[in-house]
Every structure is written in structure tokens, then in C-alpha cells.
C-alpha positions as CSV (number, residue, x, y, z in Angstrom):
1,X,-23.1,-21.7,31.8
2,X,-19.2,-21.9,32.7
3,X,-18.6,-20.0,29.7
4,X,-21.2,-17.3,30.0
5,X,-19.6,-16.4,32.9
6,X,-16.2,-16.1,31.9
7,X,-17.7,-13.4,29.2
8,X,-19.1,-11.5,32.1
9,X,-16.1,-11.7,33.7
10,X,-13.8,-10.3,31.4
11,X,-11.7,-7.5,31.8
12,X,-11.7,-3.8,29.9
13,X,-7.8,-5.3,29.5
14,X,-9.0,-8.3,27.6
15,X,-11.1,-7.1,25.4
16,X,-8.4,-4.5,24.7
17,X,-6.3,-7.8,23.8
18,X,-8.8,-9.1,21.3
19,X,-8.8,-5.8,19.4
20,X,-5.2,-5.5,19.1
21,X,-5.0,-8.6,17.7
22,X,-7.4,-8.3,15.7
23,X,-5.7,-5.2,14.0
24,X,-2.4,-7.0,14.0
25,X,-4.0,-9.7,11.6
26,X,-5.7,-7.3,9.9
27,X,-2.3,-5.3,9.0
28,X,-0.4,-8.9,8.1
29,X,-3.9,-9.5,5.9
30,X,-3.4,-6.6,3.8
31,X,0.1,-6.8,3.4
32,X,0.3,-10.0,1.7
33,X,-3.4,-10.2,-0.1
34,X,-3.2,-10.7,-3.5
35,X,0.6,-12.2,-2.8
36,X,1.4,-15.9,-3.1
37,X,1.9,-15.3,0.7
38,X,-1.5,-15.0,1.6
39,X,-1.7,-19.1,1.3
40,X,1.4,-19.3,3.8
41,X,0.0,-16.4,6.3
42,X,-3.8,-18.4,6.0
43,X,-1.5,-21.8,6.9
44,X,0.0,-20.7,9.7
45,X,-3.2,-19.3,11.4
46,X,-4.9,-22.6,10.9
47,X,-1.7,-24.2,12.5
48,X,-1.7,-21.8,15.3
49,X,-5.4,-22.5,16.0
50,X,-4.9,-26.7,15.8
51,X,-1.9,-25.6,18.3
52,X,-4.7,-23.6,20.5
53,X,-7.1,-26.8,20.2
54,X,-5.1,-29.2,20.9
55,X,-3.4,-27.7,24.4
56,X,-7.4,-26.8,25.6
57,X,-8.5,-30.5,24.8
58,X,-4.9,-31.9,26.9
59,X,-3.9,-33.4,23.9
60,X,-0.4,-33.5,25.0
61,X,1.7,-35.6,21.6
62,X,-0.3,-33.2,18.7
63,X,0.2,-30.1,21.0
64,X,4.0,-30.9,21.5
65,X,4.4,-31.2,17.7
66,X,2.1,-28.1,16.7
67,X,4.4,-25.8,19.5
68,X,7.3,-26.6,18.8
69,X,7.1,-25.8,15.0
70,X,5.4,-22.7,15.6
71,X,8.8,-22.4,17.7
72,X,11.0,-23.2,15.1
73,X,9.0,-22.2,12.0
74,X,8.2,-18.9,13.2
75,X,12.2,-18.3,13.3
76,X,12.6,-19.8,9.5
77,X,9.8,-17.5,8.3
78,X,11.7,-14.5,9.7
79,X,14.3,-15.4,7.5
80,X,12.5,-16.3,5.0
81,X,10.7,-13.3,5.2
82,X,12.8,-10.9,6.1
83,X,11.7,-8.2,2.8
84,X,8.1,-8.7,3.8
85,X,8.5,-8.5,7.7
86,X,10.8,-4.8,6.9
87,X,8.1,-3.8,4.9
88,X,5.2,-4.5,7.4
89,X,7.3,-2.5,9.9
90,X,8.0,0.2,7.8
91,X,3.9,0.5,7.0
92,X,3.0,0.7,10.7
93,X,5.5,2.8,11.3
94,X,4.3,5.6,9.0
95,X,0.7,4.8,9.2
96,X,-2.4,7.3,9.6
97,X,-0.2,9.6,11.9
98,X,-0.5,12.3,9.7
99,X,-4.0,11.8,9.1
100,X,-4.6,12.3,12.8
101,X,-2.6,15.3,12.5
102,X,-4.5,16.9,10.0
103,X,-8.3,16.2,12.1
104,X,-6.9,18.1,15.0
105,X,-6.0,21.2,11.8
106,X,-9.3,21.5,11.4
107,X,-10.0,23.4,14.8
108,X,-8.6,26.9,14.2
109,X,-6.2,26.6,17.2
110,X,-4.6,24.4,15.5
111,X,-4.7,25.2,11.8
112,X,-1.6,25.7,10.0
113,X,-0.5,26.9,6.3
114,X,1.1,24.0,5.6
115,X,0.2,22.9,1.6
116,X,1.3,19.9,-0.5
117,X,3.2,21.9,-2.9
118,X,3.0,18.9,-5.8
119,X,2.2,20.7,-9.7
120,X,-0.5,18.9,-10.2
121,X,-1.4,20.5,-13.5
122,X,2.1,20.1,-14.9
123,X,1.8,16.1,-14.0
124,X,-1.9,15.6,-15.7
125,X,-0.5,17.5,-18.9
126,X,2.6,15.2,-19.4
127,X,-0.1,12.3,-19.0
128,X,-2.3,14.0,-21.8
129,X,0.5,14.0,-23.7
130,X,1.8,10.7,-23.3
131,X,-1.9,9.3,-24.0
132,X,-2.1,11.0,-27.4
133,X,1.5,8.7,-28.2
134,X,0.0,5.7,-26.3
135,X,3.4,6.1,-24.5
136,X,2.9,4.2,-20.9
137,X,3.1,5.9,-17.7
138,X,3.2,5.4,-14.0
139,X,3.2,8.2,-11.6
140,X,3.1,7.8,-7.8
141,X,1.9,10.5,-5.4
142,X,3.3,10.1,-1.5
143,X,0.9,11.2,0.9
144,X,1.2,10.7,5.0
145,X,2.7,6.9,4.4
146,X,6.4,7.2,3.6
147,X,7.4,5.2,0.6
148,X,11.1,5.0,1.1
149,X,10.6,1.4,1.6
150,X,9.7,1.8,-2.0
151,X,11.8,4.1,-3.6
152,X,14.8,1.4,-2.3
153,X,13.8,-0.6,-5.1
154,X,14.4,2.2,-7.7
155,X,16.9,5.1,-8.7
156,X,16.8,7.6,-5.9
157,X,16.3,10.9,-7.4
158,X,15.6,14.7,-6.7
159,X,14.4,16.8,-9.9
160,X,11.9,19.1,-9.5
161,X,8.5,18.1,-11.2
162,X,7.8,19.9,-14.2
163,X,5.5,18.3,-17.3
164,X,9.0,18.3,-19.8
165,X,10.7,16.3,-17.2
166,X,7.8,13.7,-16.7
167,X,7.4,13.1,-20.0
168,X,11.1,12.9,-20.8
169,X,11.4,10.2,-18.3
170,X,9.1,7.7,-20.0
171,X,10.1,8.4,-23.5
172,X,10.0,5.0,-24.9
173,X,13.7,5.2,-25.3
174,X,14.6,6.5,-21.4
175,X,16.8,4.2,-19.7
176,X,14.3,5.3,-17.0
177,X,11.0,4.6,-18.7
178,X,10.5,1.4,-17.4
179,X,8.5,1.0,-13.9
180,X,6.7,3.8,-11.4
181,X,7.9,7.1,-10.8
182,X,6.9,8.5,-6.9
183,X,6.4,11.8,-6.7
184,X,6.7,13.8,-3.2
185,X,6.3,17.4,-2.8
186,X,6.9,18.5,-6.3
187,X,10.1,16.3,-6.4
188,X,10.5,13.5,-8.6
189,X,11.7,11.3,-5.6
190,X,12.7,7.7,-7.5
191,X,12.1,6.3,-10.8
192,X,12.3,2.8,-12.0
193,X,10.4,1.5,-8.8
194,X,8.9,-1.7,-8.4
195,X,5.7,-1.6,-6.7
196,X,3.8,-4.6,-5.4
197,X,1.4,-6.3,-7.6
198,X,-2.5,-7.1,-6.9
199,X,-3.5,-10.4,-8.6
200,X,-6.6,-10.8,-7.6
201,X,-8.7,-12.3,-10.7
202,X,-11.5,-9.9,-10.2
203,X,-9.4,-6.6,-11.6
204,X,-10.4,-6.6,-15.6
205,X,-8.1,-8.4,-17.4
206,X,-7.9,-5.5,-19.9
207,X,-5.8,-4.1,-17.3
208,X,-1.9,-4.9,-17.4
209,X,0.9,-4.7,-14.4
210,X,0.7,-1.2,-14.7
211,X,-2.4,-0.7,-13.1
212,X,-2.2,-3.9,-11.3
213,X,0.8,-2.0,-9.8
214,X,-0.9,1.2,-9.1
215,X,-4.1,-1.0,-7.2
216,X,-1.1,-2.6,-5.1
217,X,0.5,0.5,-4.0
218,X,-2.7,2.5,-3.4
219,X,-4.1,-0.5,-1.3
220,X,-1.6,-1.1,1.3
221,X,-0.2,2.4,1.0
222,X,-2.3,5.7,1.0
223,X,-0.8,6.8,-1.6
224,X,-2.5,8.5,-5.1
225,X,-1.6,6.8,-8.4
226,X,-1.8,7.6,-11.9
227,X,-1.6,5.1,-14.7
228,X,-1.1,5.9,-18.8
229,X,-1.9,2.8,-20.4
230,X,0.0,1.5,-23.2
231,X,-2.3,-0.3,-25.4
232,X,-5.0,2.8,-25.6
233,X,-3.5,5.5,-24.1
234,X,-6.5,5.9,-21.5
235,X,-5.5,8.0,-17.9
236,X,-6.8,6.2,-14.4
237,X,-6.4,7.3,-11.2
238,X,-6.3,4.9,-8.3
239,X,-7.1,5.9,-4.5
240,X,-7.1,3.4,-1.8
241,X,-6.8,0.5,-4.0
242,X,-10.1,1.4,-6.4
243,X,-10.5,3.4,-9.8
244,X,-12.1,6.7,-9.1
245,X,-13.5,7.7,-11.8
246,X,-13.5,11.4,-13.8
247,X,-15.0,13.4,-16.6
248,X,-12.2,15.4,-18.1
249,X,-8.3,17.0,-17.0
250,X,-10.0,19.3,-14.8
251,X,-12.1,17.5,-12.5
252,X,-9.0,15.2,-12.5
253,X,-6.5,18.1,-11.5
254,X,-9.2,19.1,-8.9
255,X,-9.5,15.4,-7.5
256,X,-5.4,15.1,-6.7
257,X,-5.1,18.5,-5.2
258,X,-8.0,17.6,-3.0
259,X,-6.6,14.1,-2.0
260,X,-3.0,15.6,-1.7
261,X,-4.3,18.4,0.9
């Protein structure tokens, strides 16, 4: 009965609490799933919560031992961490803002000519090309989330997109051939990037790192991928982690410049 009335008595500020923390674990969640971290994030939730237990039930000796190595651990997983915890930040940082920007576009007081300028038609034709050779291919599209975090990993670049200069870069004999490509504006922003990987058992296992890579970017980023595959030479495009799927070129074309607007 105690605890039904501590429910009732909650503030807005409380529940406000929950949901913030809520999000927070959410965010860490998707940043490490399908990462060997996921079993060290899961580990110290469960240690956090023993910690919790313990201090309600007055168990004073496991409580001092939980606390102090969240204390001490949390301080040695910074460290530890310190790639990871950069690219959490740099995720919320650049998160959805831009999405909110372009609801309030809609309403004609606010509407702007602003276009993603990107040649789309030049990008799908270099991949048409490179399926014919089988050559492999792995093109990122930046949308609102900024992938500089990303593009670190790589060889900063800025050449304008055209399909010659796509397909030139992952010629099988490139010295730049080898990893993802991000693409931002119409400029080839980096090449050789390393994205992050999705290992989760339930993606095909016909599919290789490419599009492993392309599911790991497009899940904790919102950005558009394109993948060339090797082995058959077969074009998939990846949105929000998942395969969206298309007849031909031109319902492809038509599907990027929508997402990229």
C-alpha cells in the first residue's frame, strides 16, 4: 500500500527522470549492439542494479563492495573506452536536429530552397558498372548525422562526385579501393573508412563485411548506404539498418533522392 502511494505521489520531475534514462540506455544500447561490448555494457547494468539492491535491503559489506567498483571501474572503462565514449558523444551531438528542422519546413513560413545537391544518377551508374565486373563497392551517403567521427578513420578527401571518379576509386588495383567511401553533398568526403560492423547471426550469411558494414553504419547513424557485392555483383541499399528493397536503377535513383531530401 506504501508503494502505491509513493506512485501517486510522484512528481511530473520524476517521471521526467525515468524517461531520460531511459533514452540514455537506449543510446549506449545501440551504440555497442552487435559489438563484443554489448556483454560488458549488459554487465555493468546488472552490477549497478545488485549495487541498487543491496543499499535498499541495508546490506552494508555487498553494497560497500558493489559502490566502490562502480567508483573505480567506471573510471577504468573511461579509459578503456575512450573511442567508444567519443563516438557516443559525437552521435548525440549530431542527432535528429536536422530532422526537427526539416518538420518545421514543411509550413510555408518556414520553407526554404535548400536541396541535397548529391548526383545520384552518376553514383547508381558507377554501381551498375562495377556489378557487371563483380568489382566490390561501398558508398556512404551523410544525411543530418555528421560522420566526421567516421571519416577520421579514412583518407580525408574533397573530389567532386562524378560516376568516372567512383568507379576509379574501387578499381581492384586503387590503393583506395579497399573499405567505404562517404559521400556528402556531391563531394567524395573520405575513402578507405572503417565503419562499424553488425554481427548479429540473424543477417544472411551470404552477406560479407561489406554489407555487415553498411547495416552498422545505417543503424546507429542515419545515414543511406550502398553496397556492390563481390561475389555476384548484386546492388543493396541499406536505410536505418534494414535492406530496402527495389525493382530496377530507377526506382533506386528515385528512393536516395527521396531519402536525401
Amino acid at each position: 500500500m506504501d508503494i502505491f502511494n509513493d506512485i501517486l505521489n510522484l512528481r511530473f520531475i520524476d517521471y521526467l527522470d525515468v524517461v531520460l534514462v531511459a533514452l540514455l540506455l537506449y543510446y549506449l544500447y545501440k551504440l555497442v549492439k552487435g559489438t563484443v561490448a554489448i556483454n560488458i555494457f549488459l554487465g555493468i547494468i546488472i552490477i549497478y542494479g545488485a549495487w541498487k539492491l543491496t543499499e535498499f535491503l541495508d546490506m552494508e559489506l555487498l553494497s560497500g563492495i558493489f559502490g566502490g567498483f562502480m567508483k573505480v571501474g567506471l573510471i577504468a572503462l573511461i579509459v578503456v573506452f575512450q573511442p567508444e565514449i567519443r563516438k557516443f558523444l559525437l552521435m548525440v551531438g549530431s542527432t535528429n536536429f536536422g530532422r526537427r528542422v526539416k518538420f518545421l519546413q514543411r509550413f510555408n513560413f518556414l520553407k526554404t530552397d535548400v536541396t541535397n545537391a548529391t548526383n545520384v544518377d552518376a553514383i547508381v551508374s558507377a554501381c551498375n558498372k562495377m556489378s557487371m565486373s563483380k568489382t566490390g563497392a561501398l558508398i556512404v551517403f551523410e544525411r543530418n548525422n555528421n560522420l566526421d567521427f567516421l571519416t577520421s578513420s579514412g583518407d580525408e578527401m574533397n573530389i567532386q562526385v562524378t560516376q568516372p571518379i567512383i568507379e576509379s576509386i574501387f578499381f581492384k588495383n586503387s590503393p583506395l579501393h579497399d573499405g567505404a567511401i562517404i559521400v556528402s553533398n556531391n563531394v567524395v568526403k573520405a575513402t578507405r573508412v572503417i565503419l562499424p560492423v553488425n554481427n548479429e547471426k540473424k543477417i544472411p550469411l551470404r552477406f560479407g563485411l561489406r554489407h555487415r558494414a553498411a547495416i552498422g553504419v545505417t543503424e546507429k547513424t542515419d545515414a543511406l548506404a550502398l553496397a556492390v557485392s563481390e561475389e555476384t555483383g548484386h546492388i543493396s541499399y541499406f536505410k536505418d539498418g534494414e535492406f530496402i528493397a527495389f525493382e530496377d536503377s530507377s526506382e533506386l535513383i528515385t528512393l536516395i533522392k527521396k531519402d536525401l531530401v
